[in-house]
N, C-alpha and C positions, 0 to 999 in steps of 0.2 A: 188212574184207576187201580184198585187195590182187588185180587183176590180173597176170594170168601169159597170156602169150602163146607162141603155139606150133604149129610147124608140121613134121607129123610126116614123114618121111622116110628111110629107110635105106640111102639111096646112101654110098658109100663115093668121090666124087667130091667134092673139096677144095674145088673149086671153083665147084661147084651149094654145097655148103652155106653159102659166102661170102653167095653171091645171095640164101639164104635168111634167112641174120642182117639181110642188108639190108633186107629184107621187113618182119621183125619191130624193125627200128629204126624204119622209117617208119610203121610201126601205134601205135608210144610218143610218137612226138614228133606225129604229128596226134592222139589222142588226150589226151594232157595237155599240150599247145601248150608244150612242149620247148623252149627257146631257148639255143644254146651259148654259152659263153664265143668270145671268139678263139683260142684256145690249148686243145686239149682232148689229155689223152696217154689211149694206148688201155691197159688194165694187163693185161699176158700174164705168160704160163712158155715159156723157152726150151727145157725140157725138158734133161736130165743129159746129160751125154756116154753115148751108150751107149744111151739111150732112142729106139724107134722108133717111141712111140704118144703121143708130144705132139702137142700141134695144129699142125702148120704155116703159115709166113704163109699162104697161098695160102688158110686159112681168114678170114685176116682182108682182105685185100685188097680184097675188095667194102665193107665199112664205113669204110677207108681213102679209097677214091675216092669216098664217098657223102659223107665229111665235108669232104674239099676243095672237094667240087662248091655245100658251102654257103659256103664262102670260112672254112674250120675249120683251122687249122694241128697236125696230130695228129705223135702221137711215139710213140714205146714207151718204157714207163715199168717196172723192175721193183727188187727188193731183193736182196742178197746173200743166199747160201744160210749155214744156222749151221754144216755139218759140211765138214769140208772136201771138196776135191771143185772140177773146172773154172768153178763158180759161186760160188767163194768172195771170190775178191777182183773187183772193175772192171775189172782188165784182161782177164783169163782169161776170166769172164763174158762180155765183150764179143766176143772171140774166139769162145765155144761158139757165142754168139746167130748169128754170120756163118757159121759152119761151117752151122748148122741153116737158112739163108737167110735169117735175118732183115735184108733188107738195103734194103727199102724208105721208113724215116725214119730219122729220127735214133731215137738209144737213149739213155733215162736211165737212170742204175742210183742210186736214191733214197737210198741210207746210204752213199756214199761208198768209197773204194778197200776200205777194210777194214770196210763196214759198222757205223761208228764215229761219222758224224752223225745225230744225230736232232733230233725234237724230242718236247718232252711233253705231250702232249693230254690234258686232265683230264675223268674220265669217271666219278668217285666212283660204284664200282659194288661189288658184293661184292668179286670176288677186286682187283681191282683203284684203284688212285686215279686212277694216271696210266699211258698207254700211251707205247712209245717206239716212233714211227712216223719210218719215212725220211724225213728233211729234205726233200728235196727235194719231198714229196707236198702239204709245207703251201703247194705255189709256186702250186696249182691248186685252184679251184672243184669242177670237175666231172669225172669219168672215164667212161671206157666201160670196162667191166671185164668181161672177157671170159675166161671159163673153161672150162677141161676138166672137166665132172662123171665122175668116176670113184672107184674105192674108195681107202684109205687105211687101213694099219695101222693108227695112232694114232686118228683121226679117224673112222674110221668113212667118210667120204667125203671127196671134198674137190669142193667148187662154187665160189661166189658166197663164202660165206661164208670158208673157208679164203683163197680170193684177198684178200682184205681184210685179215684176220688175222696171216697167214703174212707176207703177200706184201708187206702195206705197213709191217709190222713191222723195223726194224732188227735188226743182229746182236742188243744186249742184250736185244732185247721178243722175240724170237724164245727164248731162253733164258730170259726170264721163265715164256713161256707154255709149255714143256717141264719147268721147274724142279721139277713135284711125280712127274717120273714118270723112271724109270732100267731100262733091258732087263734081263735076270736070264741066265745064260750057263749051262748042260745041261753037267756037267762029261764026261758019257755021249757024247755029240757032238762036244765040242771037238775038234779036230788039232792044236792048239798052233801053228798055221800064222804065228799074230803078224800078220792082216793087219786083224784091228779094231784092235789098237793102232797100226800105219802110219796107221790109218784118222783113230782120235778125236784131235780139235784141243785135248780139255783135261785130255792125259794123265792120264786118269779108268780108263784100261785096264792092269794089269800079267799078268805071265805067273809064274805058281806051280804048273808041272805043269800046269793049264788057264791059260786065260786070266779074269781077275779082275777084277769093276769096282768100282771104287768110287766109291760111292754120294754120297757128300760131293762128287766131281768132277763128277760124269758131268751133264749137260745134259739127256740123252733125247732127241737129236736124229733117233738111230736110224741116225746114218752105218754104225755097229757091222755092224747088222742087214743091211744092203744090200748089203755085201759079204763076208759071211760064207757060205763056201762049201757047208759042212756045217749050214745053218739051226739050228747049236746057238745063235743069241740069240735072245731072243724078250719082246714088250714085258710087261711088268707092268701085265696088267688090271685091277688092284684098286684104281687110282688115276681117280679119274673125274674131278678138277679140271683134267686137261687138257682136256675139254672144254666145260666151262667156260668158262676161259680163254679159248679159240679166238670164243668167243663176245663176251666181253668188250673184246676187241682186234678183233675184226669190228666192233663198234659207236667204238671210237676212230679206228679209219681213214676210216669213214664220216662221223662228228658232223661237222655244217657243210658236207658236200656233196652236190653236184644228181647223182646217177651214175644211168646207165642199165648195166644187166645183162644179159650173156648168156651162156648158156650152152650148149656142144655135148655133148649125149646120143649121144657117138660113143668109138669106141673103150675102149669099156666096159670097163678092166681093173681086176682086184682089187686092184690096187696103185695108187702115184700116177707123176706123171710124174719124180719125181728118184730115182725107182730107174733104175739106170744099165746097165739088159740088157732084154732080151724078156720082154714080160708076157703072160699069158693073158689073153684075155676069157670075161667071166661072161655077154655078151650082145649079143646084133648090133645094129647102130646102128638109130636110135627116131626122134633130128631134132634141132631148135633151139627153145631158149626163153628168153623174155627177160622182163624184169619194173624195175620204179624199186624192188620189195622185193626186199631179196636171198632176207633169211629165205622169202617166198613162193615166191620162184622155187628155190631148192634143197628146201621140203619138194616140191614140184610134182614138182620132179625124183626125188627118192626114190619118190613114191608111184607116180609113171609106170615107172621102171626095175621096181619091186617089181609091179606090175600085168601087166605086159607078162610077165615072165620068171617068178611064180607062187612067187619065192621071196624071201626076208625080208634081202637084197644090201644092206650096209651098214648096217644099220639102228639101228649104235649110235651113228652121228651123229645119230639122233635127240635126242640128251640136248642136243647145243647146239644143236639148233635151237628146242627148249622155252626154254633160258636165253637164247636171243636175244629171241625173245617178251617175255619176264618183264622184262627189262632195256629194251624199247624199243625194240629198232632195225631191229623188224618184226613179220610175223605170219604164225602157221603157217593161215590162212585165205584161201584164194585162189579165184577166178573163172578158171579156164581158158578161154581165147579159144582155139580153134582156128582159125587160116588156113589 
């Protein structure tokens, strides 16, 4: 059984919940006597162009001055996005980051201008042997990996565990772990507008009277999806190995390091943060919670959102959080610590 800590609150104040994270860092490191490296990067989402329910710095700013004040040299650390889009390459990337304020440390972007270096972490696990995680991730022990719990088409949610997955995945591991599953197109809906084909990076879309994908190209990155007007794409649920996947590549990001985890129960949208327009929320903000288990800390979080709101809200992320279990790189059993 893995501790989860947690301190509930529903301010919509960026800046109390900073203070809050801080709260629940110093609860982890007196608690399991914590010790950083010199060098520790913090691992965020800059959020899409377009998006106005990422976390912004001003969330992380309080664990930012908490880590200097131990003499900790912190960074922001993140991976290229698979579909194209202002996160696709290092430069642009780096540009959205400064547009969204992120301007407080330095910024890594861990795969390189094109999302093209990695390395391969062997993890001989069912779907997987080897994961291809941004190079630059294997430069560091330890993280602070700090996420937006929120919903996710594909995913079911996205936490602790997608940041890991997704996030420290290179361009190709990112297309690994998309590879078994492709959107299907409503020929009923279409407008033939051509802007998913503008859209996809691996000319997997043509136009025949509707617009067409093919299945042999297409990635399932879901760029398609995000900016299709008329919601004619829409993902192909019959493929469950994506979540899998997502679970597999959670545990090769992690193998061989010391990371503390947090996560914000705020801004509760059915979707994630690289959808690139206004999202709905399913639910008003809950608070902060943190954990050294991801898997503990995201089932924690599901079961809190689900409790609180009375309704069954992402709950087909539950499939990776069972195959994270199974595989080792946590447990769906936790101790809630409230502060």
């Amino acid at each position: 059984m893995s501790k989860v800590y947690f301190i509930e609150n529903d301010t919509k104040d960026y800046s109390e919940l900073s203070g809050i994270a801080v709260e629940l860092l110093k609860s982890i490191e007196e608690d399991t006597d914590h010790k950083y490296e010199k060098i520790v990067p913090i691992k965020v989402h800059f959020g899409e162009k377009g998006n106005r329910t990422f976390l912004p710095e001003d969330c992380y700013l309080g664990v930012i001055n908490h880590l200097k004040d131990k003499g900790v040299e912190p960074s922001y650390i993140e991976s290229n996005v698979l579909y194209r889009g202002a996160r696709t390459t290092t430069s642009s990337h780096l540009k959205l980051a400064r547009e969204h304020g992120f301007t407080s440390l330095p910024i890594i972007i861990a795969d390189g201008e094109t999302g093209t270096e990695y390395d391969e972490v062997e993890i001989n696990k069912e779907y997987f042997d080897v994961c291809k995680i941004g190079k630059a991730y294997g430069n560091y022990s330890q993280f602070i990996v700090m996420s937006h719990f929120k919903g996710h088409a594909m995913a079911g949610f996205g936490g602790a565990l997608k940041q890991l997955s997704m996030g420290f995945a290179a361009r190709s591991g990112k297309m690994a772990q998309h590879s078994s599953v492709s959107p299907v197109i409503s020929k009923k809906k279409c407008i033939s507008c051509g802007l998913c084909i503008e859209k996809c990076n691996f000319d997997a879309i043509t136009m025949d009277g509707t617009a067409v994908i093919d299945d042999e190209k297409c990635t399932g990155c879901a760029g398609c999806i995000a900016v299709c007007p008329e919601g004619a794409i829409r993902n192909r649920w019959d493929s469950k190995s994506f979540l899998y996947n997502l679970a597999e590549y959670a545990y090769g990001a992690a193998k061989g390091k010391d990371n503390i985890y947090i996560s914000y129960l705020v801004n509760l949208t059915v979707d994630c943060d690289c959808i690139g327009k206004h999202l709905d929320t399913v639910h008003g903000n809950i608070g902060v919670m943190a954990s050294k288990d991801p898997v503990a800390l995201d089932a924690a979080s599901l079961d809190i959102l689900q409790r609180e709101s009375g309704k069954n809200h992402f709950d087909k992320g539950r499939i990776t959080l069972e195959h994270a279990e199974k595989i080792g790189l946590g447990t769906r059993e936790y101790e809630l610590i409230k502060l």
